[in-house]
N, C-alpha and C positions, 0 to 999 in steps of 0.2 A: 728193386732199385733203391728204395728209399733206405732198406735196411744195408745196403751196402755201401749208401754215401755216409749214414750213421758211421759202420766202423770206420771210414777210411777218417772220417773227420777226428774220430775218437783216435782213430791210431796216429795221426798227425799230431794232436795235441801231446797224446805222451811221448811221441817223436822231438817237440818242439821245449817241453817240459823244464830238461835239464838246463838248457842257455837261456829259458825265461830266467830263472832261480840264478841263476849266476850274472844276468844283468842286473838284478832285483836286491844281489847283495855286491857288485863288481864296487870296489874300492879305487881311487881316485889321489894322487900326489898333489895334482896343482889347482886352482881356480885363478881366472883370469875374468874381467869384466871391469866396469866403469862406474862412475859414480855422479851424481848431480842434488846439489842442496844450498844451504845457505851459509854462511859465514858471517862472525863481528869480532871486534875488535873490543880489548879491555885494557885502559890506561888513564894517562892523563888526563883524556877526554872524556872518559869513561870510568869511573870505578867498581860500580856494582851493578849495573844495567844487563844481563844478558838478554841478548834478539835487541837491541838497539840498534837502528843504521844497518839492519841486517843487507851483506850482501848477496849476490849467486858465487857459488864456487863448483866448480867441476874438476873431473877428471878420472884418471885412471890406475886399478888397482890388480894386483897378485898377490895369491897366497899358497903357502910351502905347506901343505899339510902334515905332520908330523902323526899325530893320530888322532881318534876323536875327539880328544880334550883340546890338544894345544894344534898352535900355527905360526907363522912368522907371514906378516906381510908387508908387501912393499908398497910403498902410495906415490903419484906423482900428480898434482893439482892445484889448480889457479884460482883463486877468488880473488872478490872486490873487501876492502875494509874499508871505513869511513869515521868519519866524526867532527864537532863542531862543537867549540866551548860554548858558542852563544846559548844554547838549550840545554848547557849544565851548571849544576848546581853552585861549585866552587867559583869561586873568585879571584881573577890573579891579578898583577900589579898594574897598576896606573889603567884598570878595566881594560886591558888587552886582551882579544880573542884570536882564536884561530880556526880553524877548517884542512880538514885531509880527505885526500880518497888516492886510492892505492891499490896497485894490484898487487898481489902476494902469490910468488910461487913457491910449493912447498915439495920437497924430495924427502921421506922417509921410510922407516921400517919399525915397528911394533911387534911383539910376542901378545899372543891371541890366546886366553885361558876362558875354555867351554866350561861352564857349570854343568852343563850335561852332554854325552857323550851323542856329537852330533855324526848324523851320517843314517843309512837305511837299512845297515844289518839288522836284525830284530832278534835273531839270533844271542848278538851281543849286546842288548838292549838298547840300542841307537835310537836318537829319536832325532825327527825331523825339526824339532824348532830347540834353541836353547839362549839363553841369555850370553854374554861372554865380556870379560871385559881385558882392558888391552894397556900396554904398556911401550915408550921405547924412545927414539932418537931421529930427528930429524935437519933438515935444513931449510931456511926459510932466505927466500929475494924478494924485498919488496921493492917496486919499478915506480916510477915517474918522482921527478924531480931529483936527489940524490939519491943513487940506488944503494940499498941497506941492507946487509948481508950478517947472517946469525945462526946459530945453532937454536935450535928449539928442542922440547921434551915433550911429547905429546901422553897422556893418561885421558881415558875416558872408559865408555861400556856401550854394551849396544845388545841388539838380537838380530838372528840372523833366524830362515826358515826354507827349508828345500823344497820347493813348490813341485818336484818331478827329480829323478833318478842324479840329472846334474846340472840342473838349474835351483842355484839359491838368491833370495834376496832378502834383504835385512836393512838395516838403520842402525846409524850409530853418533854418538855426542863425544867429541875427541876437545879436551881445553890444550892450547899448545904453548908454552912455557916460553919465554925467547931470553936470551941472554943480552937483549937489545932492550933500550929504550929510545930508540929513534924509529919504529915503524910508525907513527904521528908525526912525526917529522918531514914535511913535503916544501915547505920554504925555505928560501937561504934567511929570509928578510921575517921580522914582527916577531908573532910571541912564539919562541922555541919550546916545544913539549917536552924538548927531552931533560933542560934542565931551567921549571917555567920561574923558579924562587932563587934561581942563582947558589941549592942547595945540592951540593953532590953526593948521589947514593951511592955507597956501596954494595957487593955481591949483589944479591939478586933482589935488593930494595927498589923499587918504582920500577923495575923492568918491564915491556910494556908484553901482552898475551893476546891470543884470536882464537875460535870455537871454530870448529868445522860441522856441519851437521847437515849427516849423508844420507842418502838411499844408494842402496847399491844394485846391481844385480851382477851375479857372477855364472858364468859355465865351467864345470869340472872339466879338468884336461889331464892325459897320460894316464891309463890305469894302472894300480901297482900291482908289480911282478909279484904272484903268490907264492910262485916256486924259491925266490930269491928270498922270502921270509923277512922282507921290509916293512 
């Protein structure tokens, strides 16, 4: 009896073999998951302070896998930014200060460049963890008081790491560029951030910028057609 649960068990595994193997390297189009971390703000009330006034920002993200190296992804999420002249350094006219807090929704998309070829074929030498860093274009609303609406550039890097077949999670420091200098800007009334010396900048001089800094976790969705050669 023993010797014939042996083969049956042995003959199941080599029965079960070939679709281990092919889950073990199945390839994957999209990731889809959520994100939760921190957010600040860098301008008039701020110059060189990053994690000042840090706020919570959340939300949710997708990504277009192209192939192990590259990706395009798409982000939608909310943080808090903040700030207060009183606890900085510069000084403006007749000792006026000011104070913000602001919620920031952000809609964008980034191109994703893996240092190393991420993913579990071993085959093609995929590895499960890799650095990457990212590039791209977004849109930013900041809400209460007048609502201030701009295009942003987001640049940062991050790592990512595939804890199981298509569950990843990773971390990443995205700085987001805006073509605004009114997200400090929450009063009608007292000292205005956006122009505090009655000095008007041009392009993109005194424009005001936010950090986003994420934990993500993603699940792989759609496996790609092999037959279709994508």
């Amino acid at each position: 009896m023993k010797r014939m649960f042996k083969i049956w068990v042995l003959g199941m595994l080599l029965a079960l073999a070939p679709s281990l193997v092919h889950a073990q390297d199945e390839e994957y189009t999209w990731e889809l998951g959520a994100s939760v971390g921190g957010s600040f703000y860098m301008g008039d009330a701020n110059f060189s302070k990053p994690f000042k006034d840090t706020g919570a920002v959340g939300g949710l993200m997708a990504r277009r896998l192209l192939n192990p190296h590259m990706a395009i992804k798409a982000n939608l999420t909310a943080g808090r930014i903040s700030g207060d002249t009183r606890d900085f350094d510069n000084a403006y006219p007749d000792g006026a200060w000011t104070s913000f807090r602001r919620t920031v929704f952000d809609l964008g998309a980034q191109f994703e460049y893996n240092f190393l070829g991420y993913g579990t074929n071993a085959y093609r030498g995929d590895r499960r963890f890799t650095p990457y860093i990212l590039g791209g274009v977004g849109l930013t609303l900041a809400t209460r008081g007048s609502n201030t609406f701009t295009v942003n550039f987001p640049v940062g890097t991050g790592i990512k790491y595939k804890v199981a077949s298509r569950v990843n999670i990773g971390c990443e420091l995205t700085m987001r560029f805006t073509l605004s200098d009114c997200l400090d800007v929450e009063h009608e009334s007292g000292l205005q951030l956006n122009d505090p010396y009655q000095i008007k900048g041009k392009g993109l001089k005194n424009k005001d910028s936010y950090a986003h800094v994420l934990f993500f976790l993603t699940y792989d969705l759609f496996p790609k057609c092999k037959e279709c050669n994508n």
